[in-house]
Gaussian input, Z-matrix of N, CA and C with variables (Angstrom, degrees):
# hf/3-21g

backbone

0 1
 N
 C     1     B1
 C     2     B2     1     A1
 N     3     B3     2     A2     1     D1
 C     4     B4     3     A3     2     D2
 C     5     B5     4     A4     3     D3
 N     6     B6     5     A5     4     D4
 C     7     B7     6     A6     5     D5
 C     8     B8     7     A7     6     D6
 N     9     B9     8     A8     7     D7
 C    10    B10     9     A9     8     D8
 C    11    B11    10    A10     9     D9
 N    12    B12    11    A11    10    D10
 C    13    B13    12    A12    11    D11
 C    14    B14    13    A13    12    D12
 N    15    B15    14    A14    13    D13
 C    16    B16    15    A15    14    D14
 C    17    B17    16    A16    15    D15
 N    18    B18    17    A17    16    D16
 C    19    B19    18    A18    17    D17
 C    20    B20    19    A19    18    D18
 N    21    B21    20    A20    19    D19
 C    22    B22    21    A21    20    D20
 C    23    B23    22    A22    21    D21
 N    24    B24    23    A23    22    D22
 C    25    B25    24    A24    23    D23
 C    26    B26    25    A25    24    D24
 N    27    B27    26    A26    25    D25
 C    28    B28    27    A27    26    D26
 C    29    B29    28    A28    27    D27
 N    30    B30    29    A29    28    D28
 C    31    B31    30    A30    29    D29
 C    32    B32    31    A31    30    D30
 N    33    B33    32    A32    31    D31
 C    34    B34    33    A33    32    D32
 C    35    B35    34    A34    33    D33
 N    36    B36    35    A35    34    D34
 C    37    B37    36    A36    35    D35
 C    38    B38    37    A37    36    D36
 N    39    B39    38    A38    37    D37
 C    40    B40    39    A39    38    D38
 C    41    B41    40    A40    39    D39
 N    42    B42    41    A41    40    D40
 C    43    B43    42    A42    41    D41
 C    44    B44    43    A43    42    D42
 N    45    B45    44    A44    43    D43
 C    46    B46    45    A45    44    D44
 C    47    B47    46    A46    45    D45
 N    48    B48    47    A47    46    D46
 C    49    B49    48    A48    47    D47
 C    50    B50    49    A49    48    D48
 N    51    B51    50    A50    49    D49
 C    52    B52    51    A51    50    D50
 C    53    B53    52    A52    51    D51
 N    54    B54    53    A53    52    D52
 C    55    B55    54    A54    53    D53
 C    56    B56    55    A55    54    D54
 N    57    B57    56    A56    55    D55
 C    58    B58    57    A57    56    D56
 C    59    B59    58    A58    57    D57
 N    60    B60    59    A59    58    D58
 C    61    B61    60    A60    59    D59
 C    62    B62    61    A61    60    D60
 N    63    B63    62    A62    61    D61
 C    64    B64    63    A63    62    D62
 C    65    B65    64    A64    63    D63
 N    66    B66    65    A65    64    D64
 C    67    B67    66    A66    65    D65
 C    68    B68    67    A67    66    D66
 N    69    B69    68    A68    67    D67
 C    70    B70    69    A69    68    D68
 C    71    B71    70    A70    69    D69
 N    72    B72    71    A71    70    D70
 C    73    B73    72    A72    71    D71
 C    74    B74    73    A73    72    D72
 N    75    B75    74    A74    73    D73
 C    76    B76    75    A75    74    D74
 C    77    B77    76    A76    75    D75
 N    78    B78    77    A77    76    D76
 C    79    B79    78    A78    77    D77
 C    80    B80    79    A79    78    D78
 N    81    B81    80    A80    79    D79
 C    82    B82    81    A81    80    D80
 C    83    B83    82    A82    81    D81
 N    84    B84    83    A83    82    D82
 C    85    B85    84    A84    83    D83
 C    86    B86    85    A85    84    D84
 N    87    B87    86    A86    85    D85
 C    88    B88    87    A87    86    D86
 C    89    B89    88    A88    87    D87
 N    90    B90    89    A89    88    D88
 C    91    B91    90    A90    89    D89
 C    92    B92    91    A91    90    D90
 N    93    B93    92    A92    91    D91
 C    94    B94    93    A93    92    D92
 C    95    B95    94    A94    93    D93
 N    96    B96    95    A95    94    D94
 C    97    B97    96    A96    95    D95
 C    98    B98    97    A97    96    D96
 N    99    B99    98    A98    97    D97
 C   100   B100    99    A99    98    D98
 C   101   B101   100   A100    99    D99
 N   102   B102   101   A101   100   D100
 C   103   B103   102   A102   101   D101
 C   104   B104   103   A103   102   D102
 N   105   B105   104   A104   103   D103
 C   106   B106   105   A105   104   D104
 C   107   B107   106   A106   105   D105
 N   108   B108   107   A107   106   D106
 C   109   B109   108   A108   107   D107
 C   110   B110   109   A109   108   D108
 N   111   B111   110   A110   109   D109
 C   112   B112   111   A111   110   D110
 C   113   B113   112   A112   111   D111
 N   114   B114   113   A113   112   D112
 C   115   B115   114   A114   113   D113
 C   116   B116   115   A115   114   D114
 N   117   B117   116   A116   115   D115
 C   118   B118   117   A117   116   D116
 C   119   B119   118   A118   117   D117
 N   120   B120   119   A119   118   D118
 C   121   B121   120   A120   119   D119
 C   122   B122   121   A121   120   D120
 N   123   B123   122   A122   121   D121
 C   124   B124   123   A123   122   D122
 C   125   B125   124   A124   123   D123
 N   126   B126   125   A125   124   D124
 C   127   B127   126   A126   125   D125
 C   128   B128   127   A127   126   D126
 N   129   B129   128   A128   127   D127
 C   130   B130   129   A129   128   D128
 C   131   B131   130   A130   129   D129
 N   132   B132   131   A131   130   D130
 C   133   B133   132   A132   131   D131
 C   134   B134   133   A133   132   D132
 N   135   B135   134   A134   133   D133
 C   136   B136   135   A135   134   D134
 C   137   B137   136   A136   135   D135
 N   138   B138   137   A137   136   D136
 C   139   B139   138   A138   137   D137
 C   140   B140   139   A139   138   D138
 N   141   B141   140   A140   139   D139
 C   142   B142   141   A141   140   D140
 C   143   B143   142   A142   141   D141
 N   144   B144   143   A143   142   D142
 C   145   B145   144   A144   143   D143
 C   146   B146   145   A145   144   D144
 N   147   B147   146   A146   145   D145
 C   148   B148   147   A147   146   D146
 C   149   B149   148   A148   147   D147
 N   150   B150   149   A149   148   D148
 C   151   B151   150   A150   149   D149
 C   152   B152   151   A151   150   D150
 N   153   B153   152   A152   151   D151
 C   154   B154   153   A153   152   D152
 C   155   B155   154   A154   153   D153
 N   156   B156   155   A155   154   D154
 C   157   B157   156   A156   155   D155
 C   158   B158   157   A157   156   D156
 N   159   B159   158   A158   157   D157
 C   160   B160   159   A159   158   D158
 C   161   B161   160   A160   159   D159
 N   162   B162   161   A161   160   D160
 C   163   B163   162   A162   161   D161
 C   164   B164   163   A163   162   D162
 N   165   B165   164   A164   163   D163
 C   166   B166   165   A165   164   D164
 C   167   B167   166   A166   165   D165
 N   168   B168   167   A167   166   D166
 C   169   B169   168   A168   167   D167
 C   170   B170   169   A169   168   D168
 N   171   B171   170   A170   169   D169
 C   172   B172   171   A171   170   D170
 C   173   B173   172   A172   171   D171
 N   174   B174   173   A173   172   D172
 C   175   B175   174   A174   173   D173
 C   176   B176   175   A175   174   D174
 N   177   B177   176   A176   175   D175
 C   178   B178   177   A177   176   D176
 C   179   B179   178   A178   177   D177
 N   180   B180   179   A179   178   D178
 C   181   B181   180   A180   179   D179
 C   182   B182   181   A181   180   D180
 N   183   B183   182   A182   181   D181
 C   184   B184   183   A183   182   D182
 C   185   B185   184   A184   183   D183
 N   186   B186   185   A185   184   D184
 C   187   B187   186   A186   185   D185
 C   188   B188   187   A187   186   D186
 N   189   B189   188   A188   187   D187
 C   190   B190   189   A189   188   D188
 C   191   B191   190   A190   189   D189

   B1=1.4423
   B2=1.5216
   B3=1.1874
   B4=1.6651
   B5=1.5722
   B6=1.4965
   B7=1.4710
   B8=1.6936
   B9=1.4353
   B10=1.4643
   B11=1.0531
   B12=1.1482
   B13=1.7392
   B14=1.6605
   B15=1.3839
   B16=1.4398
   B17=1.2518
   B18=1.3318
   B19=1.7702
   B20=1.2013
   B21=1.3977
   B22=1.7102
   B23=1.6277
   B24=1.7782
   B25=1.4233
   B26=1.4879
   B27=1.6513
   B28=1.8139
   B29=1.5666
   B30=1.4526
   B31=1.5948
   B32=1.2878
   B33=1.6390
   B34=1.1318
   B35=1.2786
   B36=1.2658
   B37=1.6955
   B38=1.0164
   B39=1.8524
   B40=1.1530
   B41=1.6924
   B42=1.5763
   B43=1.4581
   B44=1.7127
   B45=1.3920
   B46=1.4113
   B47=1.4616
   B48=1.0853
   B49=1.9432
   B50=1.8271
   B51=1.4182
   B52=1.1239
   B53=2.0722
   B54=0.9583
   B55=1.7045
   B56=1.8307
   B57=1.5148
   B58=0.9915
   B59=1.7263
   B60=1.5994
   B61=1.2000
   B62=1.8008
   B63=1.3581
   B64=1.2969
   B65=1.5300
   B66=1.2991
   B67=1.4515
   B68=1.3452
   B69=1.2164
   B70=1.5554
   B71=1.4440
   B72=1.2974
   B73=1.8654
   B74=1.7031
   B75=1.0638
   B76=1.9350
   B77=1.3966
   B78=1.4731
   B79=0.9928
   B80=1.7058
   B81=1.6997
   B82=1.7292
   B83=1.3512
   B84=1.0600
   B85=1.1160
   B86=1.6392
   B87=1.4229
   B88=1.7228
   B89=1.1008
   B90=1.5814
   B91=1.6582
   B92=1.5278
   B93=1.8997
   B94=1.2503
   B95=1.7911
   B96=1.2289
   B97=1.0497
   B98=1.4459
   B99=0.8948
   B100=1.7195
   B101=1.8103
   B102=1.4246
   B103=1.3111
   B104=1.8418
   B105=1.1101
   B106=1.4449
   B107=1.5251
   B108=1.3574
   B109=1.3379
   B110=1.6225
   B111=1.1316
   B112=1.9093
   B113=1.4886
   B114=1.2108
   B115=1.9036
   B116=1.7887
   B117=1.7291
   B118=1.7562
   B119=1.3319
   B120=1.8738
   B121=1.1836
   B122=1.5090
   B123=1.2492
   B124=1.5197
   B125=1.5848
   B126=1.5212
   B127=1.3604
   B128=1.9536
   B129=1.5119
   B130=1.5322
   B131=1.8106
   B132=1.2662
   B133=1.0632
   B134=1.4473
   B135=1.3294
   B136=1.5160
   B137=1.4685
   B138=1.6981
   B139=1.4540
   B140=1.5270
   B141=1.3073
   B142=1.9255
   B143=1.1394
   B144=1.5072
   B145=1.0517
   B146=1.6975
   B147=1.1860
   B148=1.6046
   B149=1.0129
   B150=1.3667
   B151=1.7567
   B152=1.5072
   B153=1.5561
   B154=1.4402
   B155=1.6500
   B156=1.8552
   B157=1.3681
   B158=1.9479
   B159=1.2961
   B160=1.9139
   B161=1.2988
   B162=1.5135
   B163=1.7726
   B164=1.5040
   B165=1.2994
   B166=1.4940
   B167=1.4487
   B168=1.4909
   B169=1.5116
   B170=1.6883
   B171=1.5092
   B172=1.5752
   B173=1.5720
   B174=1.6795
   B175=1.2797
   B176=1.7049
   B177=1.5409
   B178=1.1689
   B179=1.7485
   B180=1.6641
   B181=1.2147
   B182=1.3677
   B183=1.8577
   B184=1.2616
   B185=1.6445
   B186=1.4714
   B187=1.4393
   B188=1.5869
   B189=1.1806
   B190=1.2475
   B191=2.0026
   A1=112.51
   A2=132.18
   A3=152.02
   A4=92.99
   A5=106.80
   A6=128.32
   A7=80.87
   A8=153.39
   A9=144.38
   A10=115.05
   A11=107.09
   A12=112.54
   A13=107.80
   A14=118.73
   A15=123.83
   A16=113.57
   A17=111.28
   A18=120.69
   A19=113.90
   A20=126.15
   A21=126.65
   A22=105.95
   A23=116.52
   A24=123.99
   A25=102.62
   A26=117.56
   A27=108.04
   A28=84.06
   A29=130.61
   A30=124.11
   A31=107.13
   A32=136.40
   A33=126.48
   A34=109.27
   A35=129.25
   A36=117.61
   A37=131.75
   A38=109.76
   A39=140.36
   A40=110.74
   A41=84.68
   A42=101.89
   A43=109.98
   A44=135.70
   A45=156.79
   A46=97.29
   A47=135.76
   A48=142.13
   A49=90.84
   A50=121.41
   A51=113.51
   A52=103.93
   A53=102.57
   A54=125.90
   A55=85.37
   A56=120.75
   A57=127.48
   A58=130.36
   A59=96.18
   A60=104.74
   A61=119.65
   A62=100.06
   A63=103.87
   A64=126.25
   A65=121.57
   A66=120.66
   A67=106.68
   A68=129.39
   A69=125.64
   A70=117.60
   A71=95.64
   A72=95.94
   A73=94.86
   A74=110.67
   A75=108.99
   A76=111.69
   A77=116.63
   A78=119.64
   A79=114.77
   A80=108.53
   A81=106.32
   A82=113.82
   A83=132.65
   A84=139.66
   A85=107.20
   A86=103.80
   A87=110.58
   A88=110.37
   A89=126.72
   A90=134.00
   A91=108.86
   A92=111.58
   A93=94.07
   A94=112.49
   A95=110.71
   A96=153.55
   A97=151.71
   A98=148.92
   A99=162.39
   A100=95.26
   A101=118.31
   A102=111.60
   A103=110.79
   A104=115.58
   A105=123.49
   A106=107.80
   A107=132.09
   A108=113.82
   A109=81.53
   A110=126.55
   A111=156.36
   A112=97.69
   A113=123.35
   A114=121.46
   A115=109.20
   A116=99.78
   A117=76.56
   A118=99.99
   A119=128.39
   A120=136.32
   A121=95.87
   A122=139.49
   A123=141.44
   A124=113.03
   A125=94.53
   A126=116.94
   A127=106.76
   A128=114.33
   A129=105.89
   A130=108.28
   A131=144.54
   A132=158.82
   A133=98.76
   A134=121.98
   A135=109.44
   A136=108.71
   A137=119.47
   A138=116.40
   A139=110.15
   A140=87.93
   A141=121.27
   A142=96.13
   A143=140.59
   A144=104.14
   A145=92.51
   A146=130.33
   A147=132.51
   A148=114.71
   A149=98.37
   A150=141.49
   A151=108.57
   A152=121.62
   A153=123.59
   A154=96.70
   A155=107.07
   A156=94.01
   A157=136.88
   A158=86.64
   A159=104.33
   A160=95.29
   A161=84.92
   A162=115.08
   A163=100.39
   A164=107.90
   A165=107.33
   A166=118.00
   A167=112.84
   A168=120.55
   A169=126.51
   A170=107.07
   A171=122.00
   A172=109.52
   A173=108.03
   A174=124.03
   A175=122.37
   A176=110.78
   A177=142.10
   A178=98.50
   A179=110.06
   A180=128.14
   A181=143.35
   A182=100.07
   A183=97.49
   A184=127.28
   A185=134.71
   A186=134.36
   A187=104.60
   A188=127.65
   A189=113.15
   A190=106.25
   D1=-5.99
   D2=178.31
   D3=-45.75
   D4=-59.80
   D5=-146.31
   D6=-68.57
   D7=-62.81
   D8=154.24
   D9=1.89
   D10=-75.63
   D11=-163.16
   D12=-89.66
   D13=5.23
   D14=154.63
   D15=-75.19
   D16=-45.46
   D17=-179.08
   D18=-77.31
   D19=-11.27
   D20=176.59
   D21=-82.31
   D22=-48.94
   D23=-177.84
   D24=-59.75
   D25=-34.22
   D26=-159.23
   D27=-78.85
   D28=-45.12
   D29=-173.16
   D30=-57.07
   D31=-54.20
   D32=-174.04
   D33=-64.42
   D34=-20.07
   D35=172.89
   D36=-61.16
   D37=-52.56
   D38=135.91
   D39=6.30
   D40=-99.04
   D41=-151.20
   D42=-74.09
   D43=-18.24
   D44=164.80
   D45=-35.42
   D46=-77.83
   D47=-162.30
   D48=-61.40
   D49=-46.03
   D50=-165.94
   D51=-70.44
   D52=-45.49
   D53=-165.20
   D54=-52.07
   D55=-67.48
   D56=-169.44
   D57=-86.75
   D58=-2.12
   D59=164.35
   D60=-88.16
   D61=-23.44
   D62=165.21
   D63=-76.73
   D64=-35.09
   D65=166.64
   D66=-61.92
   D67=-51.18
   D68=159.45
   D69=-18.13
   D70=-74.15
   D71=-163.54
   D72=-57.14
   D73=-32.52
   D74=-175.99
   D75=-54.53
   D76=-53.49
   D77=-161.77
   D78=-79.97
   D79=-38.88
   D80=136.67
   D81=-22.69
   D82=-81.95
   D83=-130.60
   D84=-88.00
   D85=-10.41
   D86=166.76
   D87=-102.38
   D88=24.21
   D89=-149.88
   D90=6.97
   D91=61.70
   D92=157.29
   D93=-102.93
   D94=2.62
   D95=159.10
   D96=-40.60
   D97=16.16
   D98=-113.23
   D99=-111.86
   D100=107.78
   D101=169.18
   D102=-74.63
   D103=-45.56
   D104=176.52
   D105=-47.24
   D106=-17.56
   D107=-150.03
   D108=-105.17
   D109=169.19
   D110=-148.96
   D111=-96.67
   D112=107.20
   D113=-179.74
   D114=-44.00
   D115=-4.77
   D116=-172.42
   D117=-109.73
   D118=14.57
   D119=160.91
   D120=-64.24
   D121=-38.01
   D122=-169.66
   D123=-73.99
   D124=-59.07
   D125=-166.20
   D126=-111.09
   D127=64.97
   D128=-168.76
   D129=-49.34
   D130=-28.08
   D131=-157.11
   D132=-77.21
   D133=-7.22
   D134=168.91
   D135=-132.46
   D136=24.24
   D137=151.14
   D138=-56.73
   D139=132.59
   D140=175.60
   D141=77.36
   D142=32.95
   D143=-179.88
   D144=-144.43
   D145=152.78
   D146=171.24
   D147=65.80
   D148=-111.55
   D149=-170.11
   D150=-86.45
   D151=-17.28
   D152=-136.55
   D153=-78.41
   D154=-42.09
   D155=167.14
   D156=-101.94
   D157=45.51
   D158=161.83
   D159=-100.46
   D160=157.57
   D161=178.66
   D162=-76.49
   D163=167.27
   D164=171.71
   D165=-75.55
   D166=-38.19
   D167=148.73
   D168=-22.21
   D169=-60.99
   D170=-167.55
   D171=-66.40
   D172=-33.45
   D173=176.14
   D174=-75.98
   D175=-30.41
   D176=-175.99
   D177=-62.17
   D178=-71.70
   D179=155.34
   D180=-27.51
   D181=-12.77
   D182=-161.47
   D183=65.40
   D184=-7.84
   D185=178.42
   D186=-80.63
   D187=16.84
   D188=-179.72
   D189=-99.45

């Protein structure tokens, strides 16, 4: 049963960037959205910390 819960983690990997790359472009596209603006303009709870000062772009990209 290993081989299950191998095929659930490779699907959720999978399918996660796609799931949330599409609400992305949506939410762009209703300008609720701002790639230029700093992930911790979204999420203040991770100023100074990580990710908090990448763009939503850089994160989007994977360059973070």
């Amino acid at each position: 049963m290993n081989w299950i819960a191998d095929l659930i983690a490779a699907t959720l990997r999978t399918a996660t960037p796609l799931v949330f790359g599409t609400i992305g472009a949506i939410l762009v596209a209703e300008g609720k959205l701002d790639l230029r603006k700093k992930v911790e303009d979204y999420l203040p709870e991770l100023k100074g910390k990580g990710y908090g000062s990448f763009t939503v772009q850089e994160l989007a990209d994977m360059d973070a």
